[in-house]
C-alpha positions as a printed NumPy array, in Angstrom:
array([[  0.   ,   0.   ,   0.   ],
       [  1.309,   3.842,  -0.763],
       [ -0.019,   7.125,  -0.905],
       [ -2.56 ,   6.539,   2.188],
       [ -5.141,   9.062,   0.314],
       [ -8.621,   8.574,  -0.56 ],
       [ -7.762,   6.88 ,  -3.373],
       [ -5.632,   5.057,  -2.997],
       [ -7.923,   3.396,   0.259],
       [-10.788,   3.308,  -1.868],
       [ -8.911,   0.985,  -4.162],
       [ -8.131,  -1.67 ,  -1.465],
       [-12.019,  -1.627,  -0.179],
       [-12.307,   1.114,   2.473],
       [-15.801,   2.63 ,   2.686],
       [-17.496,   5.737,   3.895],
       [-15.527,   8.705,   3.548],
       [-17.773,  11.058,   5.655],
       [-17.538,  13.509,   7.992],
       [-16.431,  12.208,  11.245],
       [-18.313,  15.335,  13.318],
       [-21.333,  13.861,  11.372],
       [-21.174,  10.63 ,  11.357],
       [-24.624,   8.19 ,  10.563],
       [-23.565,   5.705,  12.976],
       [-26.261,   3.506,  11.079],
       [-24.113,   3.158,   8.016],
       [-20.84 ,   1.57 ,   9.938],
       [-21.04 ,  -2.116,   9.836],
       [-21.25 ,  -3.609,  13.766],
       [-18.543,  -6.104,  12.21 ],
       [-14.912,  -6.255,  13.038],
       [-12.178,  -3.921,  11.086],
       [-10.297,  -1.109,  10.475],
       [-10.333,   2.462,  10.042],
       [ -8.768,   5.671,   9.704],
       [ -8.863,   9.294,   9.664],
       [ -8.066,  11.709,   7.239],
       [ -7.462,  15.314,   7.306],
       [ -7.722,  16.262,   3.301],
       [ -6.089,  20.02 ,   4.237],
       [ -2.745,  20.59 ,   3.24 ],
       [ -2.482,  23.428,   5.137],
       [ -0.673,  23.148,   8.578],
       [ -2.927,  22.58 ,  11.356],
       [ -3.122,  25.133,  14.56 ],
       [ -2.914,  23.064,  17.781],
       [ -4.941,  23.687,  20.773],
       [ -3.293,  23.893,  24.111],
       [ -5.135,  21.188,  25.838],
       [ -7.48 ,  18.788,  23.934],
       [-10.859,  18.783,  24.797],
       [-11.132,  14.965,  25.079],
       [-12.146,  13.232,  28.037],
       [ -9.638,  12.281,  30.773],
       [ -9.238,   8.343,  31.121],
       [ -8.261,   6.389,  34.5  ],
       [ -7.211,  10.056,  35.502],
       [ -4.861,  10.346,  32.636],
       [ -4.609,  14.176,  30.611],
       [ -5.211,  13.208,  27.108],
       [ -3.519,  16.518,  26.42 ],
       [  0.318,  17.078,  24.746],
       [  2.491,  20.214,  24.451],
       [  1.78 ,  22.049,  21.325],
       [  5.505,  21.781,  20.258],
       [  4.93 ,  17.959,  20.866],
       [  2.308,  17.866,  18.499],
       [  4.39 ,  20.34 ,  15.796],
       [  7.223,  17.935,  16.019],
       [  4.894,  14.296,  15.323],
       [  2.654,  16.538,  12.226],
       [  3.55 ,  14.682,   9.033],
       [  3.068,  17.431,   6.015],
       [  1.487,  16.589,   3.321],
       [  0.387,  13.201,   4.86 ],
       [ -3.626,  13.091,   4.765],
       [ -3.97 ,   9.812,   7.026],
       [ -3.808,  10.887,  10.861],
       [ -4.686,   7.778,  12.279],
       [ -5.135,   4.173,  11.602],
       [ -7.256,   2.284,  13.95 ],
       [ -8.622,  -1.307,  14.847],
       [-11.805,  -3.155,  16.467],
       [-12.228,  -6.18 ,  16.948],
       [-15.722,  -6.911,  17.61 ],
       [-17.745,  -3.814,  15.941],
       [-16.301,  -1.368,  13.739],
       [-19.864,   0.979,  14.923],
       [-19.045,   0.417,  18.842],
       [-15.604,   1.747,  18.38 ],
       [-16.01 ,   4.777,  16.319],
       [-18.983,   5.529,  18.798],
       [-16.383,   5.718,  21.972],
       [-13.797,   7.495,  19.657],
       [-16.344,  10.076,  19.231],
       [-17.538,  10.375,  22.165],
       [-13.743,  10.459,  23.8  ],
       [-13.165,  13.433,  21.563],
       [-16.168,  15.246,  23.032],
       [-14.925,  14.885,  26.435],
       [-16.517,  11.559,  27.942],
       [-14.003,   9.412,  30.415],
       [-14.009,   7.048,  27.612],
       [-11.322,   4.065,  26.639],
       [-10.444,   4.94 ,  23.916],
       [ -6.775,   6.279,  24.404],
       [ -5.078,   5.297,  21.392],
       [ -5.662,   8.683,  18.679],
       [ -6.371,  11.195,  21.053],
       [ -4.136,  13.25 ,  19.457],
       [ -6.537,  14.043,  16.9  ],
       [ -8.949,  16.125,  18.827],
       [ -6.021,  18.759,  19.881],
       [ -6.008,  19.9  ,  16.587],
       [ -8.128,  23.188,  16.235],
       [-10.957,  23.001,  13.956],
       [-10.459,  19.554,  12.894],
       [-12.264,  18.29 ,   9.525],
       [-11.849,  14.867,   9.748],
       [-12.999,  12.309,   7.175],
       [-13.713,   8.871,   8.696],
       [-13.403,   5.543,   6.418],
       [-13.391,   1.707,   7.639],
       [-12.77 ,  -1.851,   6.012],
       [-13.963,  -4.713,   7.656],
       [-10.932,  -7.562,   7.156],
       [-11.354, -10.92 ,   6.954],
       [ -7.658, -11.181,   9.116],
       [ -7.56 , -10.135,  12.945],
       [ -8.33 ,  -6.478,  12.785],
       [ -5.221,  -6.048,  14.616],
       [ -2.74 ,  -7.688,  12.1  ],
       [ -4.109,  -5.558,   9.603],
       [ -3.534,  -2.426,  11.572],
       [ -0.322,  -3.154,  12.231],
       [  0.732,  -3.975,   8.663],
       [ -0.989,  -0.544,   7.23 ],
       [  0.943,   1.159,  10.179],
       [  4.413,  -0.604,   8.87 ],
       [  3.371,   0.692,   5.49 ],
       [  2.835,   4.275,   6.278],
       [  6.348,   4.418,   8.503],
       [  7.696,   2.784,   5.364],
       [  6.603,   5.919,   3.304],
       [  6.762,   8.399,   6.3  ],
       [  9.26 ,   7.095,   8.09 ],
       [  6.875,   7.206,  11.076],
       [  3.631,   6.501,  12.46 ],
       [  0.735,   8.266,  11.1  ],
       [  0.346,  11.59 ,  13.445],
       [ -1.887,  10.013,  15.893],
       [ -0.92 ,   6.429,  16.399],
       [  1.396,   6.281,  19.815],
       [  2.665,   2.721,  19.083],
       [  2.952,   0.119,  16.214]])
């Protein structure tokens, strides 16, 4: 896999492409899979000083600013790659509701809600492999092209 854009996930099967703010939770499949989000800006983003997700097992979600500066990947559209392994509806509904502040476990790509005005585009896959093997491969593949993990993703 290269380019991690629209396209290029639309050729291997990824569906929905819709606003993550927005989301039809009715249209996810309650299957197993993957999914990611995309910021289709090029522009830089502007960081907000603390993120507005919700804390978890008394944990900030929050990062310095200049942290978040230095992990930004320009001109990468795919900020995060994520797994589930049951329902692919269950987990976007806890990532979303992390972002908008709820104690919710959901700690991996929190770093997306401390960016400021954040246009997200959500798409998933369900995989006939362990959800989690195909994460990790599309995460090898991006630091491949990158040479790191997509923005959000804290660990392989």
């Amino acid at each position: 896999m290269t380019g991690f854009r629209r396209s290029d996930l639309l050729a291997i099967g990824f569906q929905g492409f819709v606003p993550f703010a927005g989301l039809d939770l009715g249209v996810v499949p309650a299957s197993g899979g993957v999914y990611v989000l995309l910021r289709e800006d090029d522009q830089p983003p502007r960081f907000l000083a603390s993120s507005p997700a919700g804390w978890f097992k008394g944990r900030n979600p929050s990062l310095e600013p200049a942290e978040l500066v230095d992990r930004w990947i320009p001109g990468a559209h795919m900020v995060y790659i994520g797994k589930a392994s049951t329902s692919l509806r269950q987990r976007l509904t806890a990532y979303r509701r992390h972002g908008q502040g709820a104690p919710v476990g959901h700690w991996g790509g929190r770093l997306v809600w401390q960016v400021a005005s954040p246009d997200y585009v959500v798409a998933w896959k369900m995989t006939e492999d362990e959800p989690r093997e195909v994460e990790r491969r599309m995460i090898a593949a991006f630091v491949a092209e990158y040479g790191r993990r997509p923005f959000a993703n804290l660990k392989d």
